[in-house]
N, C-alpha and C positions, 0 to 999 in steps of 0.2 A: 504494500500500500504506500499511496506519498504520502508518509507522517515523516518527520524529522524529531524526534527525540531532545529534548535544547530544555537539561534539567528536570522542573516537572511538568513542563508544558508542553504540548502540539505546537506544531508548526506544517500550516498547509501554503504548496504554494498555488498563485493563482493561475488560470488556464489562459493568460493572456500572455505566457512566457512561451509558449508554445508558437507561437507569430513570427516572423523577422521586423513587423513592423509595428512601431508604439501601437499602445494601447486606446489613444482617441482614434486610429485609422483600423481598428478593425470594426467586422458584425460582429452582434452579439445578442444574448436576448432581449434586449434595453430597445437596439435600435432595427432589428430585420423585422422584414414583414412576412416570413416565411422561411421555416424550420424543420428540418429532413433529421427524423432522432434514428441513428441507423446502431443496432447493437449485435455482438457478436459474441461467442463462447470459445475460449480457448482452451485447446484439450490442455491439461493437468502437465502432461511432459513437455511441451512447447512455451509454454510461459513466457522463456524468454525473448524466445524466435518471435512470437504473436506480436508481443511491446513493443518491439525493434521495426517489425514490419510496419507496424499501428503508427508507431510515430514518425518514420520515414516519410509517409503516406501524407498522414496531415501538412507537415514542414514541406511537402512539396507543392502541395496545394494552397498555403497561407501563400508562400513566395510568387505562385503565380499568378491568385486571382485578390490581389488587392484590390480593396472596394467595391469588392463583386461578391466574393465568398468566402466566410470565415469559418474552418473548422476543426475543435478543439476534442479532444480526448479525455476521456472519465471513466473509472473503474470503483466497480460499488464498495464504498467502507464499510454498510453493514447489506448484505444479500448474498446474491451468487460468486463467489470465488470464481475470478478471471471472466469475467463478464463484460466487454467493453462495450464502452458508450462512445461515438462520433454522433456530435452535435454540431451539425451545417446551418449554417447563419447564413441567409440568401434575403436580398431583398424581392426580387420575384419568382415565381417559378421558372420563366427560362433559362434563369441564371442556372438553373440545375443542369441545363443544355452545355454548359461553358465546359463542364466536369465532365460530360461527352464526349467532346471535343479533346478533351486531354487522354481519355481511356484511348480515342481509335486513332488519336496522331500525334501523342504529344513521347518520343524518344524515352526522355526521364522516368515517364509513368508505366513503357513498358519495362524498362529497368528493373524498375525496384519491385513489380507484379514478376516477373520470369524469374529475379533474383533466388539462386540454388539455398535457402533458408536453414538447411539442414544435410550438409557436406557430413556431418560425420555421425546422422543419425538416418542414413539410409535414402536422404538424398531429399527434394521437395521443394515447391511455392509456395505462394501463401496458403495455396487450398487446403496443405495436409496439418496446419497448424489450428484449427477452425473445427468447430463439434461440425457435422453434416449437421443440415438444415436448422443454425443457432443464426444467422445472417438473415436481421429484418429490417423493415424502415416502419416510422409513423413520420409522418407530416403532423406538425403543427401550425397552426398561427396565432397571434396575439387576438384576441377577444375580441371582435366587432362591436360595434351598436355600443359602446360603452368611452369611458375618455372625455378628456376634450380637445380631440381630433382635429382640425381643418381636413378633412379629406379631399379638396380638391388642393392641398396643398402637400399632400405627402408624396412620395416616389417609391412607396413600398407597395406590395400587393392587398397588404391591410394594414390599418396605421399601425406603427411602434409601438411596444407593451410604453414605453415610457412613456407614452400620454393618460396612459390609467395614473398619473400620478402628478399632482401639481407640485412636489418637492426638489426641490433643487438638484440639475443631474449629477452635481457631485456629490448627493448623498445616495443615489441608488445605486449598489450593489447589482452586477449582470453575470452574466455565464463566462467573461471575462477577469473579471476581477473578483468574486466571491471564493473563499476560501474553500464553501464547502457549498452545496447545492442539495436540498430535496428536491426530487420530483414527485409530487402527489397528483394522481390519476383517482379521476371518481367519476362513475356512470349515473347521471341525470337522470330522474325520472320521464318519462315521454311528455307527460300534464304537464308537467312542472319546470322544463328544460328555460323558460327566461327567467321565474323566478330564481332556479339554482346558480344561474352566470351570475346576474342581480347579487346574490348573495356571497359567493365568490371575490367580487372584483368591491365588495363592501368590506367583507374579511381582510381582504389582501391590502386595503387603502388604510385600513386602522393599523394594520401589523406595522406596515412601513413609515406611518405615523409617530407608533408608538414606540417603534425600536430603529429610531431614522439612523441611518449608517451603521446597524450591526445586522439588520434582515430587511432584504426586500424582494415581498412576493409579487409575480405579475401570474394574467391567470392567460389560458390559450382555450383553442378549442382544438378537436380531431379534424383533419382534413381529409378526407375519401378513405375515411378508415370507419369507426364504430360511432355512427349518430349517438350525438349528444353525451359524448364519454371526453369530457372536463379535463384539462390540465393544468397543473398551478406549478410553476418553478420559485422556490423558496430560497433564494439566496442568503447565504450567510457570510459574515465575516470569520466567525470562530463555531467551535463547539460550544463553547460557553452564551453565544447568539442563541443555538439552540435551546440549551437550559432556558434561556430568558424567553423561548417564546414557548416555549409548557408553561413556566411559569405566569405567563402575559394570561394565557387561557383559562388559568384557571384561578386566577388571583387578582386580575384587574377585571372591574366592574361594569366597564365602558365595555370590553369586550364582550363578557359575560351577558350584556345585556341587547347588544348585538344579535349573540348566536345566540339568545332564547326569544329572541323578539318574532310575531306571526310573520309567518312566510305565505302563509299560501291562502286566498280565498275561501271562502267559504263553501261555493259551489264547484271548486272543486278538492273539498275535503278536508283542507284547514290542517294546520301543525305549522313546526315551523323547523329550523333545519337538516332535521334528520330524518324525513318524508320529503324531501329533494332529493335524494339517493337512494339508488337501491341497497339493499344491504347487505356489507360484505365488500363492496365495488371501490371502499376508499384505501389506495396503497401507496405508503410511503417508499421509497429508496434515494440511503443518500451518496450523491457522489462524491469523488474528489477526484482533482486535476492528475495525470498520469504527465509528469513534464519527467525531463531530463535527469539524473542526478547530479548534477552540478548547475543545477537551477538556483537562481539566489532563494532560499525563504521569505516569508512574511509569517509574522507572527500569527496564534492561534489559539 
């Protein structure tokens, strides 16, 4: 895992080391309007061959699609052992076209896909480093209908999560720059799918509020994948950010009174935010950045 040990504390570093180019020029989930979450399983013996290749991968792709395509690397700190996360930051869908374009002509990308992985454990590409059928994609975007957007003045395919937020961009926290990232997935009710965003993008604007520069959630939706199945990316500065937002939910009152307040009409069935979701459907996983080992730290 990327923890660095420094006394009694963690130390994460962030996924914007991964880049060749500062951190105000890359995507990220703050500023794309359009988010390809691609994860993969590396068999047990390969580990380190998979890392190597994973990160090859990305650092050839930040170097060539600046201001086009940002895409960073994340391996689960609490879930599946060697389970990688690539997170493609695109401001439109065509841009996914550019990444096309480098699979069927770009020299370097057949490179380091042909490159022999495993010389002295019977030979391979990438393919033999990878569980058979662990390599998915979900498409996201930042949340519609919500914000306060100009949409005839944005350049993304959907506005920027960063307009769900009237706080200052140098207090949010992105897939960039957070130390530590939850992804929470939860499936919507069918009745209930505006009230549950509704709800959602109210959570996520107290969170970031109330814990401004140590978490900030933005929410997304599925794209051509499972109607009305909710994403919230939770950005954190530390583990101790963590601590502080159990703590936020269950000991600040503003919150608490948030998430007990009526959600849902009358007509159709009333309660309030635990009849938004089906049940069972809400799962956390947290990531962290997969950089280099000679990556500077940030504290944790």
């Amino acid at each position: 895992m990327e923890a660095v040990i420094s006394g009694q504390r963690n130390q994460f570093r962030p996924a914007y080391l991964q880049s060749p180019v500062p951190v105000d020029q890359v995507l990220h989930s703050a500023n794309a309007g359009f988010i390809v979450h691609r994860t993969g399983l590396i068999r047990y013996e390969y580990r380190d061959e998979g890392i190597t290749f994973a990160r090859e991968l990305i650092e050839h792709i930040n170097g060539r699609q600046v201001g086009n395509v940002s895409v960073f690397l994340y391996e689960e700190l609490f879930g599946t052992y060697n389970r990688l996360h690539w997170v493609l930051h695109l401001k439109q869908p065509n841009d996914y076209g550019r990444l096309l374009d480098l699979v069927d002509h770009d020299a370097k990308w057949r490179e380091i896909a042909d490159l022999d992985r495993l010389p002295t454990k019977g030979g391979g590409a990438w393919d033999r480093l990878f569980v058979e059928g662990s390599i998915q994609e979900t498409v996201i975007c930042p949340q519609h209908g919500l914000g306060h957007a100009d949409h005839d003045a944005v350049d993304t395919f959907q506005p920027a999560a960063r307009y769900q937020s009237t706080l200052p961009a140098d207090t949010l926290l992105n897939s960039a720059t957070a130390a530590l990232t939850v992804h929470r997935v939860a499936q919507a009710r069918y009745l209930v799918r505006d009230e549950a965003r509704l709800y959602g993008y109210e959570w996520a604007g107290y969170v970031n509020e109330a814990l401004r520069g140590a978490a900030t959630a933005f929410v997304y939706e599925e794209m051509w994948g499972r109607q009305d199945r909710l994403h919230t990316l939770i950005h954190l500065a530390s583990l101790d950010a963590y601590a502080d937002l159990i703590r936020l939910t269950q000991e600040d009152s503003g919150l608490r009174d948030l998430m007990s307040r009526p959600r849902i009409p009358g007509f159709k069935g009333g309660g309030s935010w635990p009849q938004l979701f089906i049940d069972g459907s809400i799962a956390d996983t947290l990531l962290v950045a997969v950089n280099r080992p000679d990556s500077p730290p940030t504290a944790g």
